[in-house]
VOGU-3710 file (C-alpha; in Angstrom, 3 decimals, decimal comma):
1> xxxxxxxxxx> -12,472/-22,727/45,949  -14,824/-25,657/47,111  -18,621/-25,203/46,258  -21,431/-25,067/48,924  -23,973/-26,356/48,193  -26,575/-24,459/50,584  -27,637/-20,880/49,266  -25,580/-18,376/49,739  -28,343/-15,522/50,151  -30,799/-17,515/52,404
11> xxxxxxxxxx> -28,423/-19,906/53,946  -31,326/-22,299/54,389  -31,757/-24,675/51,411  -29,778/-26,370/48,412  -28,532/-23,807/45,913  -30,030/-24,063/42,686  -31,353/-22,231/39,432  -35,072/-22,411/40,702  -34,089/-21,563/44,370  -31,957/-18,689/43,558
21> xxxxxxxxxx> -34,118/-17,284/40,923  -37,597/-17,580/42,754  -37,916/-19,381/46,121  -35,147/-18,561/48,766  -36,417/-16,218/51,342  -34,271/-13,068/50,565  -35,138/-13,620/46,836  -38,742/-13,498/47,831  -38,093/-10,144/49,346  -36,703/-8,767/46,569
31> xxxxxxxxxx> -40,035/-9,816/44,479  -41,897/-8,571/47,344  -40,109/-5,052/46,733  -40,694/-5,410/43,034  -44,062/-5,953/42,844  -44,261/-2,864/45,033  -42,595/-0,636/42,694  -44,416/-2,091/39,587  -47,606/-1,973/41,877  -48,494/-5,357/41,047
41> xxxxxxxxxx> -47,502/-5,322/37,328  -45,031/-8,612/38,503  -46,352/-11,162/41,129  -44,202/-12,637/43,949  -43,392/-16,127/42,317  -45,581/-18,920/43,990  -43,704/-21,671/46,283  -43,067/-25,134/44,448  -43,485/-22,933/40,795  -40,853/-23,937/38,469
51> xxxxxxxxxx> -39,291/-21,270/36,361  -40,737/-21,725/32,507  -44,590/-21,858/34,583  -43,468/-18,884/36,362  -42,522/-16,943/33,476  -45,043/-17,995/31,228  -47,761/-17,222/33,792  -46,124/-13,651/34,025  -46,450/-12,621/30,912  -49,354/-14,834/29,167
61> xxxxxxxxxx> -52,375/-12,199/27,608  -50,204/-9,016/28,247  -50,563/-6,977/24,913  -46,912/-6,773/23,253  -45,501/-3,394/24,869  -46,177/-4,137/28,354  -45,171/-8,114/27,662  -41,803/-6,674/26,370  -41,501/-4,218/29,484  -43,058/-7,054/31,114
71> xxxxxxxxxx> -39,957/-9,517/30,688  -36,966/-7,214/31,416  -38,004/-5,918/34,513  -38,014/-10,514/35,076  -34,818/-10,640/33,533  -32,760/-7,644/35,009  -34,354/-8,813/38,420  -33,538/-12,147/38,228  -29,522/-10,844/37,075  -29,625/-8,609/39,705
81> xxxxxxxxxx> -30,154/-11,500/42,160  -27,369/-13,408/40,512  -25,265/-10,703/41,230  -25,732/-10,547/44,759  -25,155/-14,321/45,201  -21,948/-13,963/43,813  -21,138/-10,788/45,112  -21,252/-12,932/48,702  -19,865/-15,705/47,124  -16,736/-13,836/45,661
91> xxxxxxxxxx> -16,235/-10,430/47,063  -17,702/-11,318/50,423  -20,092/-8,037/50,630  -23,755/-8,679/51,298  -26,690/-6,212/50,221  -30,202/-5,772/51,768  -32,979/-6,750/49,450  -33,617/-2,413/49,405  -29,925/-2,287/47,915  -30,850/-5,065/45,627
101> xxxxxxxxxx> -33,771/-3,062/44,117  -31,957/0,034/43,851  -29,540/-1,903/41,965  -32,184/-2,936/39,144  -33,953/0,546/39,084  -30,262/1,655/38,665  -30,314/-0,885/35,311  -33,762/-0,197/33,967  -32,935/3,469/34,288  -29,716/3,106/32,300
111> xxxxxxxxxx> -31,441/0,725/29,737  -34,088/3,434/29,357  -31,433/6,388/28,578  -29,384/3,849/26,258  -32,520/2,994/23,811  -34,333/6,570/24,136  -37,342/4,054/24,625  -40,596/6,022/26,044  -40,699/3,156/28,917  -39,504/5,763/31,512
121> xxxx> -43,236/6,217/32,205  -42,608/2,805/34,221  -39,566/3,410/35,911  -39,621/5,730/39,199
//
């Protein structure tokens, strides 16, 4: 199967890492949405920021609990989004950015029952 190179969830600028992860427009929707379910706890990523400033800048002077929580709400987020590129890629199915966030509630929720962790107090 041939490669394009223009995103595959924006269709509006070359597909990479840094694009996919933090600046296309639907990704920025889906941070949008997140930041409204954390109520603020994670930022909309900043145009033009590259991803080891972005993280960094997320979690820098967060005491160690809410650092932790902190990161895997970035990291299943930033999966999440992976998974919808290639679900369009692949399986030819497109999700709304709602869908998408549903999706990583979904995984936080079944991270949360796996560990028995007391971070459910985050998750709604």
């Amino acid at each position: 199967m041939p490669c394009n190179p223009v995103c595959s969830l924006g269709d509006q600028a070359h597909e990479s890492a840094v694009h996919l992860a933090l600046h296309c427009i639907f990704v920025k929707e889906v941070w949008y949405l997140v930041s409204s379910w954390t109520e603020g706890l994670v930022q909309v990523p900043s145009d033009g920021v590259g991803i080891e400033e972005w993280w960094n800048a997320e979690v820098r002077g967060l005491p160690k609990e809410l650092k932790r929580w902190k990161a895997t709400i970035l990291i299943y987020t930033v999966r999440n989004l992976w998974k919808e590129r290639n679900r369009r890629v692949f399986d030819v199915m497109i999700s709304l950015p709602l869908r998408v966030l549903a999706l990583i509630k979904e995984e936080m929720s079944l991270r949360i029952m796996a560990l028995g962790s007391n971070e459910s107090q985050f998750v709604s």
